[in-house]
C-alpha positions in Angstrom: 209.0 -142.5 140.2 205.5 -143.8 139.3 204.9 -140.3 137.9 208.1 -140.7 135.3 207.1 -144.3 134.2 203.4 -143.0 133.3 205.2 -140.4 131.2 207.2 -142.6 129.5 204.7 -144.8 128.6 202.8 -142.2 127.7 205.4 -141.0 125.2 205.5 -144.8 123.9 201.9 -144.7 123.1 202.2 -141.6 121.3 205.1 -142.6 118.8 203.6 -146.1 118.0 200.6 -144.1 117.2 202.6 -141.7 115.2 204.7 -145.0 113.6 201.4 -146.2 112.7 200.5 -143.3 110.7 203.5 -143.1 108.9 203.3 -146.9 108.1 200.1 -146.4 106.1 200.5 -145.0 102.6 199.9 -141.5 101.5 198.4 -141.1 98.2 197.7 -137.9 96.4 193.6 -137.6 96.0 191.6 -135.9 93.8 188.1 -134.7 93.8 185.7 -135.5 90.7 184.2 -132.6 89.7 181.6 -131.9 87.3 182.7 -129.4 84.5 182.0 -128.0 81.1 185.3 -129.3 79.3 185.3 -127.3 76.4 187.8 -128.6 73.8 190.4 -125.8 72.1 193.0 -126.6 69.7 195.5 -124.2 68.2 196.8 -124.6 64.9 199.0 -122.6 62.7 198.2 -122.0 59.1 198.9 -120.0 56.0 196.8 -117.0 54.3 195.9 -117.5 50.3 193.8 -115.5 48.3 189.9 -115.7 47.2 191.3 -116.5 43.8 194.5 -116.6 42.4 194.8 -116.1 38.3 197.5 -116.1 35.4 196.3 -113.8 33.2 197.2 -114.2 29.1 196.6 -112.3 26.2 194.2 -114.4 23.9 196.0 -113.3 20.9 199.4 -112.4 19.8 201.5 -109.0 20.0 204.1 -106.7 21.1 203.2 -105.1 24.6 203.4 -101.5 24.8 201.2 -100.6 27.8 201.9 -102.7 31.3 201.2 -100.4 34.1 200.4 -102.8 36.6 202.8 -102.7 39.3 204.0 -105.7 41.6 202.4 -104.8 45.1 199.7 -102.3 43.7 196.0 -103.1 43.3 194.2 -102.8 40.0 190.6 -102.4 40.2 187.8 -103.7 38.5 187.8 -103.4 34.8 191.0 -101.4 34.6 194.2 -102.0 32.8 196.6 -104.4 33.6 198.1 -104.5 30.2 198.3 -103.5 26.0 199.6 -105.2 23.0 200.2 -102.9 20.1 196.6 -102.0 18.7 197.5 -101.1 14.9 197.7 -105.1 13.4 194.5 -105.3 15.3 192.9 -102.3 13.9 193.9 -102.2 10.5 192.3 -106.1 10.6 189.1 -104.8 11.4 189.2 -102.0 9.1 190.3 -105.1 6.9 187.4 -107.0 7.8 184.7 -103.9 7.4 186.0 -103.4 4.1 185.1 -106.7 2.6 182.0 -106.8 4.7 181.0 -103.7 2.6 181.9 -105.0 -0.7 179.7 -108.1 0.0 177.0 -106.8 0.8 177.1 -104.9 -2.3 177.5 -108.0 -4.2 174.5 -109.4 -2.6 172.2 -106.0 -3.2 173.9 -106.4 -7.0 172.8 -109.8 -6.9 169.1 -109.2 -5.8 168.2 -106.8 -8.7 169.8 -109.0 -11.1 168.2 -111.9 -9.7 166.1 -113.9 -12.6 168.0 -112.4 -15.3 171.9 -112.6 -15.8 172.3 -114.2 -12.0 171.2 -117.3 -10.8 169.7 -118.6 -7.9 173.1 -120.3 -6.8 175.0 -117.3 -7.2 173.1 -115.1 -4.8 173.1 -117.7 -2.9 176.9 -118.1 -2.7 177.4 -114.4 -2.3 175.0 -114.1 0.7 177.1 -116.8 2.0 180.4 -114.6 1.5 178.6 -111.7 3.2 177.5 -113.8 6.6 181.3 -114.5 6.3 182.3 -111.3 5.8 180.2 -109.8 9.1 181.6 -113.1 11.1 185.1 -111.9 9.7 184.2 -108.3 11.4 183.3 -110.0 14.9 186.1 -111.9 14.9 188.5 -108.8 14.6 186.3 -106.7 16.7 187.3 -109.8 19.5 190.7 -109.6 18.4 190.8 -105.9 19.2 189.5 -106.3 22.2 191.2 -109.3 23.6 194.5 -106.7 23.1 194.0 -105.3 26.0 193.9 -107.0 29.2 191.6 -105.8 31.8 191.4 -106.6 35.6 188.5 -109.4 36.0 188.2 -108.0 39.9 189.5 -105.8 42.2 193.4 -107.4 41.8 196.5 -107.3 43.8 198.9 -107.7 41.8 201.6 -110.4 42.8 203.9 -111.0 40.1 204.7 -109.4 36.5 205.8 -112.7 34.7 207.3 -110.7 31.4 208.5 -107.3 30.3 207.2 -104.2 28.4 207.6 -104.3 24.8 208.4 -108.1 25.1 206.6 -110.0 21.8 204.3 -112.8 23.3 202.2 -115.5 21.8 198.9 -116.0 22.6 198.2 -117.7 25.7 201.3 -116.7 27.6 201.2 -116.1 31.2 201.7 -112.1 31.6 200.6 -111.4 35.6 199.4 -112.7 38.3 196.9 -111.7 40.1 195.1 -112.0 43.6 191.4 -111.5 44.5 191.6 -110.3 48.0 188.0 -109.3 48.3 188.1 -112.6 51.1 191.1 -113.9 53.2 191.3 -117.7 53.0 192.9 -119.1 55.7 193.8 -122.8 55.2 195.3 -125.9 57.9 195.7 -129.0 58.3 193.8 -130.8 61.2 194.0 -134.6 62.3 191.4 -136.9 61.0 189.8 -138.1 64.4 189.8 -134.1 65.0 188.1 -133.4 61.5 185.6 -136.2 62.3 184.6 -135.2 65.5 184.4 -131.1 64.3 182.3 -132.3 61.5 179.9 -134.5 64.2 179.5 -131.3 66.4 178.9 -128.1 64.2 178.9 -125.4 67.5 182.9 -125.0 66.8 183.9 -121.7 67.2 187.1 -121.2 64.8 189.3 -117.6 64.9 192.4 -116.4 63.7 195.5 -114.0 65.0 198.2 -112.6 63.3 201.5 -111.8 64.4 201.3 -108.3 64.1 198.1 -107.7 66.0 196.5 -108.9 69.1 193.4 -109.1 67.7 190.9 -112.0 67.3 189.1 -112.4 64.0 186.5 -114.9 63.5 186.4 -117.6 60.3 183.6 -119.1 58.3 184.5 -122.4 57.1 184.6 -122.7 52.9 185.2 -125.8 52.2 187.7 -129.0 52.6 189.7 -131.6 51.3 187.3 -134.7 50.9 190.4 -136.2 51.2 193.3 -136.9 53.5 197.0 -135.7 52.7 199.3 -138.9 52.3 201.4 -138.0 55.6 200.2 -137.7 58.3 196.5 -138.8 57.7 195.6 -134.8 57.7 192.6 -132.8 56.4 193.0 -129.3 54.7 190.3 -126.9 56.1 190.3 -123.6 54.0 188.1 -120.6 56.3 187.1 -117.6 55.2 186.9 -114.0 56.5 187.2 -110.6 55.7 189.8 -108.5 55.5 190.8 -106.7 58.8 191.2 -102.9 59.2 194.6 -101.6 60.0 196.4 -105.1 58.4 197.5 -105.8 55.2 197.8 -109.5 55.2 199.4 -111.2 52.1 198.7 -114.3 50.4 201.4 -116.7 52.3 201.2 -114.8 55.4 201.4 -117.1 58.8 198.5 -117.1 61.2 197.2 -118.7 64.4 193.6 -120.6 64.0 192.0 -121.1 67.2 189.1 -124.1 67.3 187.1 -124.2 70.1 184.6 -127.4 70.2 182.0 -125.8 72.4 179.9 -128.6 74.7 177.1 -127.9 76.7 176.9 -130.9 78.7 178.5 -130.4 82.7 180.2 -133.8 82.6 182.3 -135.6 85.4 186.1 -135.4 84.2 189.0 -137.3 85.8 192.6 -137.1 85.0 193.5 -140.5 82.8 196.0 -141.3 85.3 193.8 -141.9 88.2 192.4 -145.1 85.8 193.9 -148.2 85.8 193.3 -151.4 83.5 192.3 -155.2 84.8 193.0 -158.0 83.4 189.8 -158.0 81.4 190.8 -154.4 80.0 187.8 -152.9 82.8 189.3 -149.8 84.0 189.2 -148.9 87.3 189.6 -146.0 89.8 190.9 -146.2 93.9 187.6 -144.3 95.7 188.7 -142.8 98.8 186.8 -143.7 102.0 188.1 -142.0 105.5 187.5 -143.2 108.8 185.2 -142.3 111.3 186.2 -138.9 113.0 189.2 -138.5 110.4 189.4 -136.6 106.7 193.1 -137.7 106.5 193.0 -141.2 107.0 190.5 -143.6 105.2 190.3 -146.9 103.3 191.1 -147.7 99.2 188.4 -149.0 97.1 188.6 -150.4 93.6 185.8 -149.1 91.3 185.1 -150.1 87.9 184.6 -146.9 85.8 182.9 -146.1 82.5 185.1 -143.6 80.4 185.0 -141.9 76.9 188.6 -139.9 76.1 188.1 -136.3 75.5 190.6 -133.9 72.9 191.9 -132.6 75.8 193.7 -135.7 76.8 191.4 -136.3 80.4 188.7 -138.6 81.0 184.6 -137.8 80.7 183.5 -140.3 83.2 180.1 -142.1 82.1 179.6 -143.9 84.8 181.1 -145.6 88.8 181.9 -142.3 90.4 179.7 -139.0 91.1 180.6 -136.1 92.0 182.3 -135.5 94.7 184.0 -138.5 95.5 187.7 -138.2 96.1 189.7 -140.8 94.2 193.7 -141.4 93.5 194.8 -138.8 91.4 198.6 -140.9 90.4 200.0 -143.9 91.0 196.9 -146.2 91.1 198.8 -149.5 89.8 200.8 -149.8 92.9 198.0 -150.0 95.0 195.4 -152.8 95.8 191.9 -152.9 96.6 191.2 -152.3 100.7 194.5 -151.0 101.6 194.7 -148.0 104.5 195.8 -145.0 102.6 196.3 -141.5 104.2 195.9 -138.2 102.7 199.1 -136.7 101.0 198.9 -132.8 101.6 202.8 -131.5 101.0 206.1 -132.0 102.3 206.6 -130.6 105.6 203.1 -130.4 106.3 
């Protein structure tokens, strides 16, 4: 009998010890480590061209040579396109002609000079001779302009008009892309572009959708200023063009930015912070008991925070390394409450 009544009371201790434990809170923890929080941000952008040009005929004229081809490149220096050359060469031969006859006139002029000419007339027919030779460059320029010629090595992206159309001068005939350099161009938040332009060790590559590759980018230059929506900067980057891939201006692409930061900081999860009353945020520290790792005491700690890109908290300073702190649900508890350990259901 006495035997049975030790036992149960026995059992009685044990399950107001138990009901004790499971009285007491359980709060998920979390340790504060010291890490390298790199920052990466992906962005999706467009590909353009080095340079993109309309190319006209400075004069005016029936085309009769246009062998660029949509798609095809045209190098340096060769032919995109050819007006009709006769108007332009029987205009120099024109021009030549009375160049000729003037400087005749002037030689006439010179051995006559003191007798039957004058001074004013040989002056007035060297004047018609310096007209007549500026009359010869002129349709030397003409002749030349006739022909349009590739300014660089030139993708050609659009044939704007016909063969054998009649154009005036000045009229869009191709277009043309310079893809010597990819340009690679996105729009990035301004606090991002500000804090990127603060911090120059950003590492910046793109991928395309039809490789697996990783190219790096040089950054050309940028919007000085922001769109009207969305308070964005354009970032245009630069890079050469990859082996295997033919990218087109227009194409989409992934841009990788990677903010690189050397300093091993303490970062905490912005959930674990909560604010006062005085806007002070604060953290629950994690103290155990004596003998236990599960089973501790809450205390508040003001903390010192900067928000990082990656949406967590750089701690500056009230907590070190190490220390175990509430990871959620910090606003339902209060400063010096018992607090156990939550590991996982069923454990």
């Amino acid at each position: 009998m006495y035997r049975c009544a030790m036992l149960l009371v026995s059992a009685l201790a044990v399950a107001s010890h138990a009901a004790a434990q499971d009285a007491i809170k359980p709060v998920k923890l979390v340790t504060v480590m010291s890490e390298n929080d790199g920052n990466e941000r992906t962005f999706f952008g467009k590909v353009a061209a080095r340079r993109t040009v309309d190319l006209a005929f400075q004069v005016g004229g029936q085309i009769v040579a246009f062998p660029a081809l949509e798609g095809s490149v045209t190098p340096k220096g060769g032919m995109v396109a050819q007006l009709d050359l006769e108007t332009f060469e029987l205009a120099l031969e024109q021009a030549e002609l009375q160049k000729a006859q003037s400087d005749r006139m002037v030689e006439r002029y010179r051995r006559l000079q003191g007798g039957s000419v004058s001074e004013v007339a040989l002056e007035d027919a060297v004047t018609e001779a310096s007209l007549a030779d500026v009359a010869v460059r002129n349709a030397q320029k003409d002749l030349r302009d006739a022909t349009l010629l590739a300014p660089f090595d030139a993708l050609v992206a659009e044939r704007m008009t016909d063969n054998f159309t009649t154009i005036s001068a000045g009229t869009p005939v191709v277009r043309l892309h310079d893809m010597s350099e990819l340009r690679i161009e996105i729009d990035v938040p301004e606090v991002l572009f500000q804090r990127a332009g603060a911090d120059p060790d950003v590492a910046v590559s793109a991928q395309f959708p039809a490789s697996n590759r990783v190219f790096p980018l040089e950054l050309r230059e940028f919007n000085a200023e922001s769109s009207n929506i969305g308070q964005t900067f354009k970032l245009t980057f630069g890079m050469a063009p990859p082996d295997g891939l033919r990218i087109l201006p227009g194409s989409s692409v992934k841009v990788l930015a990677v903010l690189h930061d050397d300093r091993s900081d303490l970062v905490v999860p912005a959930t674990a912070l909560t604010p006062g009353a005085d806007g002070a945020l604060s953290a629950f520290l994690f103290e155990p008991e004596a003998g236990s790792k599960d089973i501790g005491r809450l205390r508040r700690v003001i903390v010192d925070v900067e928000p990082l890109a990656s949406g967590r908290m750089r701690v500056l300073d009230g907590l070190e390394a190490g220390d175990e702190i509430v990871g959620m649900g910090a606003a339902a508890l209060e400063d010096g409450q018992d607090a156990r350990r939550f590991v996982a259901f069923g454990r």
